[in-house]
C-alpha positions in Angstrom: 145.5 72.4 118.5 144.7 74.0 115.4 144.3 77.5 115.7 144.9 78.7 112.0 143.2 77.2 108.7 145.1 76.5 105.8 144.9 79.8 103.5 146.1 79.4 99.5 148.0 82.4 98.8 149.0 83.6 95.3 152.2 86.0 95.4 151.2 89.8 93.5 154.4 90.5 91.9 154.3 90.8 88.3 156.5 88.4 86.9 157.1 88.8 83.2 153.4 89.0 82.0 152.3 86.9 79.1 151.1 88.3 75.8 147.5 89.8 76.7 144.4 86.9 76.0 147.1 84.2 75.4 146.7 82.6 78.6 150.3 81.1 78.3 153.5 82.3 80.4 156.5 82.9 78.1 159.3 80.6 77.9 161.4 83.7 80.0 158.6 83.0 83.0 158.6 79.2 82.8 162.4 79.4 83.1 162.5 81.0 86.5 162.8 79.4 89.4 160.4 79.5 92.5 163.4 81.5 94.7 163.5 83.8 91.5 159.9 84.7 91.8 160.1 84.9 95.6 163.2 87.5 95.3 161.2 89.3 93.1 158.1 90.4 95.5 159.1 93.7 96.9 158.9 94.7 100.3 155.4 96.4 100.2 154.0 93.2 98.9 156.0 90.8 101.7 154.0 93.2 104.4 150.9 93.1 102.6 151.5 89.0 102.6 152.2 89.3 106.2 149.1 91.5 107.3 146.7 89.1 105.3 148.4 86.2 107.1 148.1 87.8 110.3 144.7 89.0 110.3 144.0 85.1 109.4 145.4 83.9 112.2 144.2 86.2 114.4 140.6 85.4 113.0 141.4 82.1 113.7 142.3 82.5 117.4 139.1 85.4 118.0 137.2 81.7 116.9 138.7 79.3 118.8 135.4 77.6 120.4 133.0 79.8 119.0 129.3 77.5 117.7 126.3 78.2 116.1 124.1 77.5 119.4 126.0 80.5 121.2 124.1 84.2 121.0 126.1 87.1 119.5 126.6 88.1 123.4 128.4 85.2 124.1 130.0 84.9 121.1 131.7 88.7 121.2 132.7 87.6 124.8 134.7 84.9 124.2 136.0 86.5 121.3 137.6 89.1 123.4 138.5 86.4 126.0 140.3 84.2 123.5 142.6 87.6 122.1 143.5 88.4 125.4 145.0 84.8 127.0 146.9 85.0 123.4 148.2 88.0 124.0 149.4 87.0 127.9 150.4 84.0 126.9 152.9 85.2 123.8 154.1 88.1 126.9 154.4 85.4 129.6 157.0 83.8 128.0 159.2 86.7 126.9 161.0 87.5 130.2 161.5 83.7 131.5 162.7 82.8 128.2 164.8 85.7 127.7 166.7 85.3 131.2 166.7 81.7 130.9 168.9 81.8 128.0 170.5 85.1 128.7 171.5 84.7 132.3 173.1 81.8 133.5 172.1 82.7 136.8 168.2 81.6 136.4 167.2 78.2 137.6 165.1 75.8 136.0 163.0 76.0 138.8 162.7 79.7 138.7 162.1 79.2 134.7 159.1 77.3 135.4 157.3 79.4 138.1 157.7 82.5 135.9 156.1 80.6 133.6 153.3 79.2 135.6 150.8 82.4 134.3 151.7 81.8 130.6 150.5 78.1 130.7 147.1 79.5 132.4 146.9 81.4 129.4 147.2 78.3 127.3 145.2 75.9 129.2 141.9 78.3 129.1 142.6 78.2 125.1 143.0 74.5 124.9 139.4 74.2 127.2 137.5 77.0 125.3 138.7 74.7 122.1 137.1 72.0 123.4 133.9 73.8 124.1 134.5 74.1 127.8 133.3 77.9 128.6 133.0 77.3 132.0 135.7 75.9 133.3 137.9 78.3 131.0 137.0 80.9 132.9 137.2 79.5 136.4 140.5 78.4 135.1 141.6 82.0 134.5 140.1 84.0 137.5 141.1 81.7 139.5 144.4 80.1 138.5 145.8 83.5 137.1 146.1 85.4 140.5 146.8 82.0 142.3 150.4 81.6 140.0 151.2 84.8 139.9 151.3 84.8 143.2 153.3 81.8 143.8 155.3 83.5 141.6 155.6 86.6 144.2 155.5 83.7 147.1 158.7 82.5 145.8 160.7 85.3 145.6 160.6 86.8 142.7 159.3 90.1 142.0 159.1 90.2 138.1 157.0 93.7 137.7 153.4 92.0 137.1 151.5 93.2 139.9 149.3 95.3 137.8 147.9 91.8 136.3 145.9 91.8 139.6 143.7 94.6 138.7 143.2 93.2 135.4 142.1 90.0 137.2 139.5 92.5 139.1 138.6 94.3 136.4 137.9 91.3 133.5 135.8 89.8 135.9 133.5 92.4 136.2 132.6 92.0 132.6 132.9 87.7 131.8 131.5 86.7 135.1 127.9 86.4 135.1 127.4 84.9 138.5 127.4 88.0 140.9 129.1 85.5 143.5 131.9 84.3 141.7 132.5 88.1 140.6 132.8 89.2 143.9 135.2 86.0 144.5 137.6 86.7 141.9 137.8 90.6 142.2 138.4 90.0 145.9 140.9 87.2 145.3 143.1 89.6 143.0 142.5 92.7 144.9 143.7 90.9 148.6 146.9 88.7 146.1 147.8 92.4 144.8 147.8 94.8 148.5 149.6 91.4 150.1 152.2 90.7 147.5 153.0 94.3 145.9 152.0 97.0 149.1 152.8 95.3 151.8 155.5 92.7 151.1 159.0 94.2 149.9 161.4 91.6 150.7 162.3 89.7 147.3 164.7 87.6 146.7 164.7 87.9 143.0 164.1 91.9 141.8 163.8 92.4 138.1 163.5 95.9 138.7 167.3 95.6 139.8 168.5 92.8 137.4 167.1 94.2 134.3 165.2 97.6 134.6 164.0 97.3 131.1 162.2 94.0 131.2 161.0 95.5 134.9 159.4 98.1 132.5 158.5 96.1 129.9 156.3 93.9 132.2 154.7 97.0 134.1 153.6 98.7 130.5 152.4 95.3 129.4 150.1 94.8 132.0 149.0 98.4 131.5 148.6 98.0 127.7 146.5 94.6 128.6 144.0 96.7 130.4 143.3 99.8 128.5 143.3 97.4 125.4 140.7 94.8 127.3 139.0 98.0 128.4 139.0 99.2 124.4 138.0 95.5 123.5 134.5 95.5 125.7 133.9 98.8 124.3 134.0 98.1 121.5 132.6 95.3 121.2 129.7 96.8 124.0 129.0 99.2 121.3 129.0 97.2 117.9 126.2 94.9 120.5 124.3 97.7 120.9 124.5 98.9 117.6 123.5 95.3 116.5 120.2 95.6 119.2 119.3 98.4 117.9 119.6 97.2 114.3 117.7 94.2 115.2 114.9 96.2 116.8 114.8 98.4 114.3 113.6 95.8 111.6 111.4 93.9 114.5 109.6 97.3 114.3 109.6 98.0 110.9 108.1 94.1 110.9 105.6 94.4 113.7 104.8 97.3 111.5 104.0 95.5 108.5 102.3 93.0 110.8 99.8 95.3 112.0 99.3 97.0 108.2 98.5 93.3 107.8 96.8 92.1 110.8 94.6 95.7 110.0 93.9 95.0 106.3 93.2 91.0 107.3 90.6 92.5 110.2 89.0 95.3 107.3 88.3 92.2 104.7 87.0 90.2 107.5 84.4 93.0 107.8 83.8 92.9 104.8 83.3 89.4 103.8 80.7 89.3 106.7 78.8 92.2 106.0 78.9 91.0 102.4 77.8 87.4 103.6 75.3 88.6 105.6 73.6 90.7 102.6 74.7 87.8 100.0 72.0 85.9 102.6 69.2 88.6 102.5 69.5 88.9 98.7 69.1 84.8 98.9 66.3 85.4 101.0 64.5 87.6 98.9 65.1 85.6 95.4 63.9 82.6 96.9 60.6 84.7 98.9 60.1 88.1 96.0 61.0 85.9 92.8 58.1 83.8 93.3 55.5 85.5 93.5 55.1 87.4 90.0 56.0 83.9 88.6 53.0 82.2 90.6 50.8 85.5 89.2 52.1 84.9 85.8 51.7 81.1 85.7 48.0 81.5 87.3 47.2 84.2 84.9 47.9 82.1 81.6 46.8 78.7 83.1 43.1 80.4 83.9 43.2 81.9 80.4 43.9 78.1 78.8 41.9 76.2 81.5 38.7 78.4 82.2 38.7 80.8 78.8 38.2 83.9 81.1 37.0 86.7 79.2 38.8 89.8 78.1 37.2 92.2 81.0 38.2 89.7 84.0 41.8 89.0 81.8 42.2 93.0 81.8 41.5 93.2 85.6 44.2 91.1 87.0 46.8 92.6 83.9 47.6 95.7 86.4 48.5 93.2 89.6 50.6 91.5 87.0 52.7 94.5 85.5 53.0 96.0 88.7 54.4 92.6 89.9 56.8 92.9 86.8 58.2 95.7 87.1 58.9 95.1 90.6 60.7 91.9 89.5 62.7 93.9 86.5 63.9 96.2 88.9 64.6 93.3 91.4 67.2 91.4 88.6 68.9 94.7 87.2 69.7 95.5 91.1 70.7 92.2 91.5 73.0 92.0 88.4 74.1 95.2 89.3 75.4 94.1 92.4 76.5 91.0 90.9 78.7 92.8 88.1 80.1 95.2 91.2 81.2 92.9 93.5 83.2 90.5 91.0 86.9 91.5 90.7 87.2 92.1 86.9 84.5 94.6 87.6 85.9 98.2 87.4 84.8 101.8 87.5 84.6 103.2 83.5 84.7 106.9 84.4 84.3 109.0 81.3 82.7 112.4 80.8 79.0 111.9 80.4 75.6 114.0 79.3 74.0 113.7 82.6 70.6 115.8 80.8 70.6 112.8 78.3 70.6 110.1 81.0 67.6 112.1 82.9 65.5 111.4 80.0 66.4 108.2 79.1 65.3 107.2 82.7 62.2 109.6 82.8 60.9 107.7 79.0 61.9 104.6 80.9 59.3 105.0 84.2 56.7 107.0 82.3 54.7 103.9 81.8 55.2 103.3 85.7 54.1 106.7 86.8 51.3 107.3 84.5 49.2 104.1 86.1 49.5 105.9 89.1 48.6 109.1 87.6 51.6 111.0 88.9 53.3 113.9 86.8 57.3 113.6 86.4 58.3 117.5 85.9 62.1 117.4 84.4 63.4 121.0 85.3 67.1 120.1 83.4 66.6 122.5 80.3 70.6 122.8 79.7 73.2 120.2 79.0 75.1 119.1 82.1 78.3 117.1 81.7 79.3 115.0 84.1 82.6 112.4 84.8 81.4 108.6 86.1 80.5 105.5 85.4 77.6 105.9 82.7 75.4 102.4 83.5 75.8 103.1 87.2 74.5 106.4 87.1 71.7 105.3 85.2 70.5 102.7 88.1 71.0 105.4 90.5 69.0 107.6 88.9 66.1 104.8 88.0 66.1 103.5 91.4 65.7 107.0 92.8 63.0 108.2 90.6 61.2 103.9 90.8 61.4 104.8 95.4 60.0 108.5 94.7 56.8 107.0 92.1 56.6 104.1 94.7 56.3 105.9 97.2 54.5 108.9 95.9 50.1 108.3 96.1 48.0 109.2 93.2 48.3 112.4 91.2 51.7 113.3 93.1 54.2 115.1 91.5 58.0 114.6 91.1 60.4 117.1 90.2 64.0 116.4 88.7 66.6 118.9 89.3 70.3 118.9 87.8 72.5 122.0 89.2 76.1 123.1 87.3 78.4 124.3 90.9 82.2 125.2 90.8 83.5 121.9 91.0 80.6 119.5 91.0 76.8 118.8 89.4 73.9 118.1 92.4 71.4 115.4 90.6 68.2 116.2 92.9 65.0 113.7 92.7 62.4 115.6 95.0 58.4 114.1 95.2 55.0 114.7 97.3 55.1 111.4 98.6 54.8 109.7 102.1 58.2 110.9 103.6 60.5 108.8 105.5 61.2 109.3 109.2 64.6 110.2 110.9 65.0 106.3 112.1 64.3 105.6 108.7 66.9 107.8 107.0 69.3 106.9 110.0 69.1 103.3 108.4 69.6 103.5 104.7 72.8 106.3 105.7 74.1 103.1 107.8 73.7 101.0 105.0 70.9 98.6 107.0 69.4 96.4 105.1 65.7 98.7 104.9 62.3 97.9 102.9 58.9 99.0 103.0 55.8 98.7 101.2 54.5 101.2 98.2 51.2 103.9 98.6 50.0 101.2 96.1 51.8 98.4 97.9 54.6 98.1 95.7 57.1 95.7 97.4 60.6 96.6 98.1 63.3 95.1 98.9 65.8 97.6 100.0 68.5 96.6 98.1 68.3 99.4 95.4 69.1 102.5 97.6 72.1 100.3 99.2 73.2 100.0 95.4 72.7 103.8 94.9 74.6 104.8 98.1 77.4 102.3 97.1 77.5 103.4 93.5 77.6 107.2 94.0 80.8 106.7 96.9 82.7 105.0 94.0 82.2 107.7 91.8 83.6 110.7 93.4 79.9 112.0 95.1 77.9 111.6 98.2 74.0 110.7 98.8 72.0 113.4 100.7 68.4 112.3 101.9 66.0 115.5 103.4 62.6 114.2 104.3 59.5 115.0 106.6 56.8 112.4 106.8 54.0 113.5 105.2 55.8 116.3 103.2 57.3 114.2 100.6 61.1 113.7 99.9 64.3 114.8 98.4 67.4 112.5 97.4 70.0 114.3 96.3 73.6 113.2 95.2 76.7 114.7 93.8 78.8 113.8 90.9 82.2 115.5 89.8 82.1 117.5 86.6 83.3 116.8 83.0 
């Protein structure tokens, strides 16, 4: 058996360095001979050579038997298992040996029985080699107070009685089974009050023969269990340590997983709320879309087939603008929405002059509000800087002041308001028109898709205050809707300032 690897092993003593870069040894170096360059190590290196070469070995023995399929449990266990039969087996054979050559008196016989637990020792190392866990360890809780007990049995008392309590005591920790546990610390703990309480009469006393080796043996088998008691610890500890490393990134993970699972859950929402409107705003380009292009298309092909006159052409020219502008507002929403939902779309905040976009919308509905003979009052006198998105507040405010004159009946009034507070300006668009209920309010502040028909029977569609709400969250404000039905409305929203 193999227990340590080959290891290459260059020797640190300086020996004549070369010129510096030439990468040649002088003909003073190449003249030495190997014994030359040995003599010349000193005596700190030769123990440095010897730690390195023992801490290799002992590696080497710690892995005797150890594979990839075994946990880190099992693996520290036999670890500690494979360090200790070493350990009794290099001790086993220091007191036969030494009174087998030293006193002429010792047997063979007597040779061999003391010798009996050191060959335990190296029969659980030569199964634990071949992968044999098991029967490594029944081999040593069972065979190891069994010998040294024919060793007692046959008259010799050689000072090892405390190896019965670390029989007891190892067992505690490498047997699983609580059965055999109790077996083997029973075993050891009946061998040990038999052999060292009770029985006294020995043929063979160390204690007498040699009270040193007597000694020696009874420290030993102290030293074995305060160090196997220091090895579990220790490697108890650097197990936990390992759990609680482990478990530590399994919750920083799980973490991560539910940061993920969260986010996945949040776009999920998304994608089917956007879905779902993606198949109302179908719905209403396929239904809406049509029918100012059927009023247009019926209006010119009358005027080519039948040669209508001018009064009748006039007459139906007020169905067909109304149905215009309905379908202008319908595509800039729809672009709009388009333009915000694409990815390469993003938020151009800059300081604008709010007072400026007031009446650039107000010039753009006039023609709107005068065919319903309603008055659009602009109270903004000052110049108001805001910060946002320019083309987004501009939709707001047109589809604001488009509901208010849709929704506003002949010779109504609409007031528009711009207010300079601390830290924010208040864009108000207030009118005398039908009002909207609580239910109704309830529904655009949820973001439901919500349409009703003009005082004039404008269509809708809903999708502009949606746009508005979204638009005015992205730039820094909030949407505020007072209404009573019948008493007209007021939508309201904030912007930051310049």
């Amino acid at each position: 058996m193999k227990f340590l690897q080959e290891r290459s092993f260059q020797f640190p003593g300086k020996i004549d360095t070369p010129e510096a870069g030439s990468g040649k040894e002088s003909p003073k170096t190449k003249s030495l001979s190997l014994r030359q360059r040995i003599k010349l190590v000193g005596i700190p290196d030769r123990i440095e050579l010897l730690g390195q070469k023992s801490s290799v070995f002992l590696e080497d023995i710690k892995s005797i038997g150890l594979n990839r399929t075994m946990d880190d449990l099992e693996r520290r266990k036999l670890s500690i298992f494979n360090q200790l039969n070493f350990f009794q087996l290099i001790t086993g054979f220091i007191v036969p040996i030494t009174f087998f050559f030293g006193n002429h008196d010792f047997p063979v016989f007597a040779f061999i029985v003391a010798s009996l637990p050191a060959l335990v020792s190296f029969l659980v190392l030569c199964l634990n080699f071949y992968f044999k866990y098991q029967a490594g360890m029944i081999a040593y809780f069972l065979l190891y107070p069994v010998v040294t007990s024919i060793v007692y049995m046959h008259g010799m008392n050689l000072g090892v009685d405390l190896f019965f309590i670390l029989y007891g005591v190892l067992s505690v920790f490498f047997l699983q089974e609580i059965s055999h546990m109790l077996f083997s610390v029973t075993l050891s703990m009946v061998s040990y009050f038999i052999l060292a309480v009770i029985n006294k009469n020995y043929t063979y006393q160390l204690q007498t023969a040699n009270l040193f080796f007597y000694l020696f043996n009874q420290l030993t088998a102290i030293v074995f269990i305060f160090y196997g008691l220091f090895l579990i610890k220790k490697e108890n500890t650097l197990y936990q340590f390992s759990i609680l490393t482990t478990n530590k990134a399994l919750q920083e993970k799980n973490r991560e997983i539910e940061k993920q699972k969260e986010e996945i859950e949040e776009n999920a929402k998304e994608l089917v709320e956007l879905n779902s409107l993606k198949n109302k705003l179908f719905s209403v380009i396929a239904h809406d879309l049509k029918s100012p292009m059927y009023a247009l298309r019926n209006l010119f092909s009358q005027m080519q087939q039948q040669d209508l006159p001018l009064k009748e052409i006039k007459s139906m020219i007020p169905d067909v603008v109304n149905d215009l502008n309905y379908t202008t507002g319908l595509m800039e929403n729809l672009l709009q929405w388009a333009k915000s939902q694409m990815q390469s779309s993003s938020i151009k905040l800059q300081p604008i002059d709010v007072t400026a976009i007031i009446t650039e919308v107000i010039n753009t509905l006039h023609l709107q509000a005068v065919s319903k003979q309603i008055t659009i009052k602009n109270k903004v006198k000052k110049t108001i800087a805001g910060f946002a998105d320019m083309d987004m507040v501009q939709l707001v405010l047109r589809n604001l002041l488009s509901n208010a004159i849709k929704f506003t009946p002949a010779k109504g009034q609409i007031t528009i308001s711009a207010d300079d507070e601390d830290s924010f300006i208040k864009i108000g668009v207030e009118d005398t028109g039908i009002g909207i209920t609580e239910e109704e309010i309830a529904k655009i502040n949820e973001n439901s898709y919500y349409t009703t028909k003009g005082t004039a029977s404008e269509a809708g569609t809903g999708l502009g205050l949606m746009l508005c709400k979204e638009f005015i969250i992205k730039n820094g404000g909030r949407l505020h809707i007072s209404s009573k039905p019948g008493k007209g409305s007021i939508f309201s929203f904030t912007l930051p300032k310049a």
